[in-house]
C-alpha positions as CSV (number, residue, x, y, z in Angstrom):
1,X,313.7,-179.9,84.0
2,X,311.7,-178.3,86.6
3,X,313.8,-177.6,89.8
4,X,313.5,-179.6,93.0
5,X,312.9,-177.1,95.8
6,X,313.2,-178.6,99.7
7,X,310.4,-179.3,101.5
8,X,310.5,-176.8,104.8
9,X,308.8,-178.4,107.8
10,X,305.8,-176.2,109.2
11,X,306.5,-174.5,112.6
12,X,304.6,-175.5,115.0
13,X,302.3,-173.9,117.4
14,X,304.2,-174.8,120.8
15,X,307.7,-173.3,118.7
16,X,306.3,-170.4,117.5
17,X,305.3,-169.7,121.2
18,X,308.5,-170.0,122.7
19,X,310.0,-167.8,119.9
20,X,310.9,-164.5,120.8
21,X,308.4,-162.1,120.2
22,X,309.7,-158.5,119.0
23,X,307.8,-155.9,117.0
24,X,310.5,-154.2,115.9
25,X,314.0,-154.6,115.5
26,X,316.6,-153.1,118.5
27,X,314.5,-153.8,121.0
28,X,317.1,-153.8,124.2
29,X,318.5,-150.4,122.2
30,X,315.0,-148.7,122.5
31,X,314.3,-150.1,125.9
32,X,317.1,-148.9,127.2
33,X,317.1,-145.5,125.3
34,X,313.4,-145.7,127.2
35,X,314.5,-145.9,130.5
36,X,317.3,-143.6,129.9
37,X,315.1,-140.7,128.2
38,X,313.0,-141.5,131.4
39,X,316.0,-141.3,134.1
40,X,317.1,-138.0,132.5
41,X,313.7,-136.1,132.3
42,X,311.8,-138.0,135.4
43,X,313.7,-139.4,137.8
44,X,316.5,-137.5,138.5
45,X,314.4,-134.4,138.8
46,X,312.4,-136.0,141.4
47,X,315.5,-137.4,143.0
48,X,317.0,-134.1,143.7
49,X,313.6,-132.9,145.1
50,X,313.6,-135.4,147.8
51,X,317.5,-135.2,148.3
52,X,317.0,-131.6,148.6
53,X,314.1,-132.2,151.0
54,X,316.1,-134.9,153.1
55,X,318.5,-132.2,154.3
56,X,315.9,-131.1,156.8
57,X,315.3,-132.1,160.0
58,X,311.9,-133.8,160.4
59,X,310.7,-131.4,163.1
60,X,311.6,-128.6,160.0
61,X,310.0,-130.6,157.7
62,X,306.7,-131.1,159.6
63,X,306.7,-127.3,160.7
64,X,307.0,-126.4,156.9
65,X,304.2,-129.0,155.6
66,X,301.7,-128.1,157.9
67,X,301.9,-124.5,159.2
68,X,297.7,-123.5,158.9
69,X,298.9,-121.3,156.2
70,X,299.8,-124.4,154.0
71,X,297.1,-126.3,155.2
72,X,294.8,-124.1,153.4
73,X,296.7,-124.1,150.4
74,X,296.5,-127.9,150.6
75,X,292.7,-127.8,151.0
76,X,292.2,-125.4,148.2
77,X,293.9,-127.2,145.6
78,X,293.1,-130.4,145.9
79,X,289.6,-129.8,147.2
80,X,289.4,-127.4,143.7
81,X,290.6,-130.1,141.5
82,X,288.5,-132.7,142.8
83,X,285.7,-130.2,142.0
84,X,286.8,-129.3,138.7
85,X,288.1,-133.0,137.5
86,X,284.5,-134.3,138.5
87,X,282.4,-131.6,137.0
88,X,284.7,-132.3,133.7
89,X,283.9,-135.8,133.7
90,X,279.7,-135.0,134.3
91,X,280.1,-132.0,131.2
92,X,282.7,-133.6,128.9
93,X,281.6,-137.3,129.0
94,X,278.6,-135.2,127.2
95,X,280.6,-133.1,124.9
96,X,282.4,-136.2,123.4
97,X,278.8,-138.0,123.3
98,X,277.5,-135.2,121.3
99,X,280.5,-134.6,119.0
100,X,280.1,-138.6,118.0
101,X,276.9,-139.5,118.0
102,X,275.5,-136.1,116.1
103,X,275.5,-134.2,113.3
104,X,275.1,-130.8,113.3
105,X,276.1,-127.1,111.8
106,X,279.4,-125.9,113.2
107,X,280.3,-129.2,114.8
108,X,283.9,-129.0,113.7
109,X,284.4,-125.9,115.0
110,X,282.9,-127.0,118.5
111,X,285.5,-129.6,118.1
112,X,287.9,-127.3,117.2
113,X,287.3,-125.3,120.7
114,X,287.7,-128.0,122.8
115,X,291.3,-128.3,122.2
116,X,291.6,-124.4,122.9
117,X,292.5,-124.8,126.8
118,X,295.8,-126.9,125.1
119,X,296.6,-124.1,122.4
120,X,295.8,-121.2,124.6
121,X,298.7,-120.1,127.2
122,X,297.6,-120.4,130.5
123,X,297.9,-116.7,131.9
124,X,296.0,-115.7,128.6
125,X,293.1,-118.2,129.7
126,X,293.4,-116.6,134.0
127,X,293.5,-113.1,132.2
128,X,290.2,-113.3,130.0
129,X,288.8,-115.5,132.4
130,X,289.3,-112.4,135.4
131,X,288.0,-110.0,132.8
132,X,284.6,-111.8,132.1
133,X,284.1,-112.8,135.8
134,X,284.9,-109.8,138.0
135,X,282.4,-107.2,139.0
136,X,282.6,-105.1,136.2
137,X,283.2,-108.2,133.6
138,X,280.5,-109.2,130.4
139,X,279.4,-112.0,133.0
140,X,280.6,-111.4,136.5
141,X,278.2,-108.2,135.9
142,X,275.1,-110.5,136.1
143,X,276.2,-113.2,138.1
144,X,277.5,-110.8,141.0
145,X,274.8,-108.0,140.7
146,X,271.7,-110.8,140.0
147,X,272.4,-113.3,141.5
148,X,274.8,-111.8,144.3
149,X,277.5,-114.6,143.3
150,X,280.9,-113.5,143.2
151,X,283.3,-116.0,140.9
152,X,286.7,-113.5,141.0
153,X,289.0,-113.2,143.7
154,X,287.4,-116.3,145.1
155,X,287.5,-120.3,145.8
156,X,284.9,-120.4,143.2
157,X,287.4,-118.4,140.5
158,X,290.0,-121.2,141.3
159,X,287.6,-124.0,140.4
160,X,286.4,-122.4,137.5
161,X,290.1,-121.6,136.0
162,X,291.0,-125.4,137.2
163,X,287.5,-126.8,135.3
164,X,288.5,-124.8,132.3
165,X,292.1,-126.4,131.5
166,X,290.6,-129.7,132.5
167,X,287.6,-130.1,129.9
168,X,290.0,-131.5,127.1
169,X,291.5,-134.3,128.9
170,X,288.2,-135.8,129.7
171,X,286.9,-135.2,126.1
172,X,289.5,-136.6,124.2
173,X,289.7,-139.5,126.1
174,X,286.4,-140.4,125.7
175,X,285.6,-139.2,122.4
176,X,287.6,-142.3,120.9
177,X,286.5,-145.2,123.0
178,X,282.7,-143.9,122.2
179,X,284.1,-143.9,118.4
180,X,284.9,-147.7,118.2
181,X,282.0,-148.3,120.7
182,X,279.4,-150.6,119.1
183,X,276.1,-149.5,118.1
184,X,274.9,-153.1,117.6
185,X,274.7,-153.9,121.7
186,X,272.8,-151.1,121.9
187,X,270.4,-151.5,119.2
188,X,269.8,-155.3,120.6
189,X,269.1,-153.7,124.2
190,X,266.7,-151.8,122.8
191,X,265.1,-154.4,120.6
192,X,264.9,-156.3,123.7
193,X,263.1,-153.9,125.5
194,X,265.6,-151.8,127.1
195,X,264.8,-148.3,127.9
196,X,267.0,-145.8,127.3
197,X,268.5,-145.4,131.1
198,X,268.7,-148.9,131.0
199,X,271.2,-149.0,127.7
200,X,273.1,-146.5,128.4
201,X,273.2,-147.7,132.5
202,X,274.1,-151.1,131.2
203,X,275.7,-150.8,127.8
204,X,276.6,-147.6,127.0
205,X,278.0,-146.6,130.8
206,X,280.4,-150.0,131.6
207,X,282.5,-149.1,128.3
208,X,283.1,-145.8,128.7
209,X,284.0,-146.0,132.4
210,X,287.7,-146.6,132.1
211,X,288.1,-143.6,129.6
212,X,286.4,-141.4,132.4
213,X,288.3,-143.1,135.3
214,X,291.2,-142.0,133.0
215,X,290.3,-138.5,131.9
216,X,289.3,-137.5,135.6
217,X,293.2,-138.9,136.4
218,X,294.0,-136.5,133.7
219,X,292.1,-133.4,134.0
220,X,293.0,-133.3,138.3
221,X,297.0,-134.5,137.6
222,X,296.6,-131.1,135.3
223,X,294.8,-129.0,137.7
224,X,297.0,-130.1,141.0
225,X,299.8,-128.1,139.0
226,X,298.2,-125.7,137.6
227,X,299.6,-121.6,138.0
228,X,299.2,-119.2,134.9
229,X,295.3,-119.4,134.7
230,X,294.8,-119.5,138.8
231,X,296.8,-116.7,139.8
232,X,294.8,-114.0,138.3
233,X,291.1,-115.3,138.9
234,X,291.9,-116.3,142.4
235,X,292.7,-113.0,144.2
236,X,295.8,-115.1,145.9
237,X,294.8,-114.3,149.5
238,X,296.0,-116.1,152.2
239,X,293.9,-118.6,154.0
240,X,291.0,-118.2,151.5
241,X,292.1,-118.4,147.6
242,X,296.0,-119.3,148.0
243,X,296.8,-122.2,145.8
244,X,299.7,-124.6,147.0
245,X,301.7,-123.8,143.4
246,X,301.7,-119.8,144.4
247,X,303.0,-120.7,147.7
248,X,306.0,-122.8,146.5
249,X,306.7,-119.6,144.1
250,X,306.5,-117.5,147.4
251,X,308.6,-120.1,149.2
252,X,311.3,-119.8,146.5
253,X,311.3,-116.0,145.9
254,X,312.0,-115.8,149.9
255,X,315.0,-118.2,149.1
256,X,313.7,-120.4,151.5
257,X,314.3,-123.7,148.7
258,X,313.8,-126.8,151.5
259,X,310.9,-125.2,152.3
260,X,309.6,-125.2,148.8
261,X,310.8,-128.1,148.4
262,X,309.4,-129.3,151.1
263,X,305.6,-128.8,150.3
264,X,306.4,-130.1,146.9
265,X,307.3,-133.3,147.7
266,X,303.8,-134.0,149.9
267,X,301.9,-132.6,146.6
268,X,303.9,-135.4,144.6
269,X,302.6,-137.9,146.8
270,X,299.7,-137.3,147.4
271,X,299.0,-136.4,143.8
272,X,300.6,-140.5,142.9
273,X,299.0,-141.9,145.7
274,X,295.5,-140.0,144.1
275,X,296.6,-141.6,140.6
276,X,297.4,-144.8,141.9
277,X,294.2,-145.2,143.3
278,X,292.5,-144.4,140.1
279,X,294.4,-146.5,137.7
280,X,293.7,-149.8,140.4
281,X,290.3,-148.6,139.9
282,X,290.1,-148.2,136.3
283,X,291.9,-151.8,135.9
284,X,289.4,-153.2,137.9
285,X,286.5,-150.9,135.8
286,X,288.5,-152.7,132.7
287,X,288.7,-156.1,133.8
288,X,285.0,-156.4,135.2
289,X,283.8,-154.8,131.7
290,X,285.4,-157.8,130.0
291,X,283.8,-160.4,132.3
């Protein structure tokens, strides 16, 4: 005799909805592991940076955040990153295009080198950059003596150094989304009678937006910080190529730690305010893409 096995009701659409939804087991373990991992490493750094700060009085405070020495600083490293964050985005948004939509000799290598800013320690990359771009470097030679540009010991050296580390954040954030990007929208456009412009303008463009949005957050978060690869370029003369980083370390040497301190915490925010205003940008990029 064949066994009677029970009939099991089929769960229904509205129950499986109001089930809990977890993809993987210990969920409230791993969140909180997350938000402790996260305390440890983010926010209690952060914390004693402002506690230390709040020590001061504000008239201290607003002496040490703006003295015109400072204020310089300020200008050169954001103003540098800007510069360096938006020329990655023109230069690497075209490096990820070629490295997916070609094939060519040598195009793993090419590949290969764009992750050579991450491998390569930072005072390496300021050192080799100094020797090639001074006066007497393989290209500062031509570009100084030709074209009467100097790039070392300058504002221009700073952007440079600040463009180099940048490049991979805006590549390899791109370089996926063009991956998984498809071909058919395009191929319609054109059959319709789409120029090129007008594909990439209106096809091409609208789905890659939020990957540049998010590689220029990247590459000028990255550059905001930056130190090894600036110092050496930049010539580190006050009022013209002091970067706020250099300035802290001055601060700190001096033992002069709320003042450091100090000019840290308006980098922070204005760095997050900077972000913040990218990422509302890039969900709105995002969400009118979908519409």
């Amino acid at each position: 005799m064949s066994a009677v096995l029970p009939v099991t009701q089929p769960v229904s659409f509205e129950a499986r909805k109001r089930a809990p939804y977890r993809v993987m087991p210990g969920f409230k373990l791993s969140l909180g592991f997350t938000i402790f991992y996260l305390t440890l490493i983010v926010l209690i750094p952060l914390s004693a940076l402002f506690l230390k700060t709040f020590t001061m009085t504000w008239e201290a405070f607003w002496s040490a955040v703006t003295s015109e020495r400072v204020m310089a600083s300020y200008r050169l490293t954001f103003g540098a990153s800007l510069i360096g964050a938006a020329i990655n985005v023109v230069f690497g948004g075209i490096v990820a295009w070629v490295l997916v939509r070609y094939r060519f000799p040598g195009k793993r290598l090419i590949d290969a080198l764009v992750d050579l800013p991450f491998a390569l320690p930072t005072a390496v990359a300021g050192i080799t950059l100094t020797a090639l771009y001074s006066s007497n470097g393989w290209i500062g030679q031509f570009v100084e003596g030709k074209l009467g540009i100097k790039v070392a010991f300058t504002p221009l050296g700073v952007v440079l150094a600040l463009t180099f580390i940048g490049l991979p954040f805006v590549v390899r954030t791109v370089q996926p989304v063009l991956e998984d990007a498809e071909r058919e929208l395009e191929e319609a456009a054109a059959s319709l009678g789409a120029s090129s412009w007008q594909t990439f303008s209106r096809v091409v463009f609208p789905t890659i937006l939020p990957s540049l949005l998010t590689g220029f957050a990247l590459a000028f978060a990255r550059a905001t910080g930056e130190y090894g690869s600036v110092i050496f370029i930049a010539g580190n003369m006050p009022m013209v190529s002091e970067i706020t980083p250099l300035f802290i370390i001055t601060k700190l040497e001096q033992y002069d730690y709320t003042g450091a301190t100090a000019i840290a915490v308006v980098m922070l925010v204005v760095s997050f305010i900077m972000l913040l205003a990218i990422n509302l940008l890039q969900a709105w990029a995002r969400g009118k893409s979908r519409k």
